[in-house]
C-alpha angles and dihedrals in degrees: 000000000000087000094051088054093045088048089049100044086049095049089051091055096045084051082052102045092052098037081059090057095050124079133155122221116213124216085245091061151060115213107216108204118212127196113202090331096314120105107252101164143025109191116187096174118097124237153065110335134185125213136153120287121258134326093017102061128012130188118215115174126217122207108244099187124107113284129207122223120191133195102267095198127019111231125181121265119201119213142216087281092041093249110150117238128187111215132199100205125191119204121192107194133162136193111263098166119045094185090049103047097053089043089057110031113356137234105312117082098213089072084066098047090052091053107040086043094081093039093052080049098055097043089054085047092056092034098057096044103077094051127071120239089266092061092046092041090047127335103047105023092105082046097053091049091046088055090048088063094045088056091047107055104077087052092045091053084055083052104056084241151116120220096211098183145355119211131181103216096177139025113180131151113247114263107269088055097046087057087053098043089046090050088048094047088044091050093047088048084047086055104050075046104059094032083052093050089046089056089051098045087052093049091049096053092050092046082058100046101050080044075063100048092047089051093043092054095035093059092039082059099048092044089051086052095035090058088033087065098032090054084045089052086043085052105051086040091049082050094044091049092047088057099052097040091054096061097043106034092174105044075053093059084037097053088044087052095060093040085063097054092044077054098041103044094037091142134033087238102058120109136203127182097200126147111252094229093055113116092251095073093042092109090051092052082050090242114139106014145109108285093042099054086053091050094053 
């Protein structure tokens, strides 16, 4: 029994042992191999690798893929015409050389962040000085990125590491000039508005006054008509009662008479003191019309 437990207990140091000599390296990686706390290989090909157990040899493993490194903190720039911008930068960077990298910053990326932050930094600064805020803002942006990388390299040599690539994300005044740019902005926009209202109001009043001038017209025209027909309709009345008059003289005086009492006794409440043998009254008396003068 003692001699099972003695087979098992050997077999499982002899699993651990060899488990702590094997390591695979990803594509993604490099292995860095350390012998007794010096680097003794960098190995940089995937796959399945032997070393020594602990503590005579250790693996630590370094990510080789592109970084990305932000502005942490966004600082003015001022630029060829001393106007103050405030710029969002992006920075890709990779470790080229393993050795490097742990002699100058260790193994954890973010040292190197920390450090290469303010020189990215420096070198924008530089760059975009000597631009104006229309360069930075179109024509030489690519320029001023592509002198940024140039800064960088020999840095990033220092570093272990490649800049890949340097981006501007943002480009904004700082606050104080964004408010006066957005008043002016406002102000400019106040001002198309009110030109444009006063364009509509002038139009408008000379839409409605032409509208008068139409209807103006247009009545002047129908009341000329309209008295140019009325004076046509007396005519032809005037000629009608003529007519008629002149053949009846006295169904003429007759017919005057009673539009002379229509006109006369319009309402129940008018009053005439008038003889009853005056000559107004003549028709009523049936004196003078029609039927009378046929009689006699």
């Amino acid at each position: 029994m003692n001699r099972i437990g003695l087979i098992v207990a050997s077999a499982l140091l002899a699993l651990m042992i060899a488990s702590s000599t094997l390591f695979v390296v990803d594509q993604r990686q490099f292995a860095v191999l350390y012998a007794l706390g010096e680097i003794k290989e960098v190995i940089a090909q995937p796959g399945l690798k032997f070393k020594l157990p602990p503590p005579f040899q250790n693996v630590v493993f370094l990510d080789r893929r592109i970084q990305s490194l932000d502005s942490p903190e966004t600082r003015p720039v001022f630029t060829a015409e001393k106007t103050s911008l405030v710029i969002d930068w992006l920075v890709k960077w990779r470790i080229k050389d393993p050795r490097q990298f742990i002699r100058n910053s260790g193994i954890d990326a973010r040292n190197v962040e920390a450090r290469l932050a303010p020189i990215v930094q420096a070198a924008l600064n530089e760059e975009v000085t000597k631009v104006s805020v229309r360069q930075v803002l179109s024509t030489e942006r690519d320029k001023v990125m592509q002198g940024v990388l140039r800064r960088l390299s020999d840095d990033a040599t220092s570093f272990g590491i490649e800049v890949v690539d340097v981006r501007i994300k943002r480009v904004d005044f700082v606050a104080n000039i964004t408010e006066a740019v957005y008043r002016r902005m406002e102000s400019e926009r106040k001002r198309v508005a009110n030109e444009t209202r006063s364009t509509g109001q002038a139009e408008g009043e000379q839409v409605r006054a032409d509208a008068d001038r139409q209807r103006e017209v247009i009545v002047a025209e129908a009341y000329r008509d309209a008295q140019k027909v009325k004076g046509d309709g007396d005519a032809k009345a005037s000629a009608l009662y003529a007519e008629a008059f002149g053949r009846d003289p006295q169904f003429a005086q007759f017919y005057r008479s009673l539009e002379a009492y229509r006109a006369s006794f319009r309402s129940k409440t008018d009053v005439m003191v008038v003889e009853p043998e005056s000559e107004f009254f003549r028709a009523m008396r049936g004196e003078g019309g029609p039927s009378s003068s046929r009689a006699r």
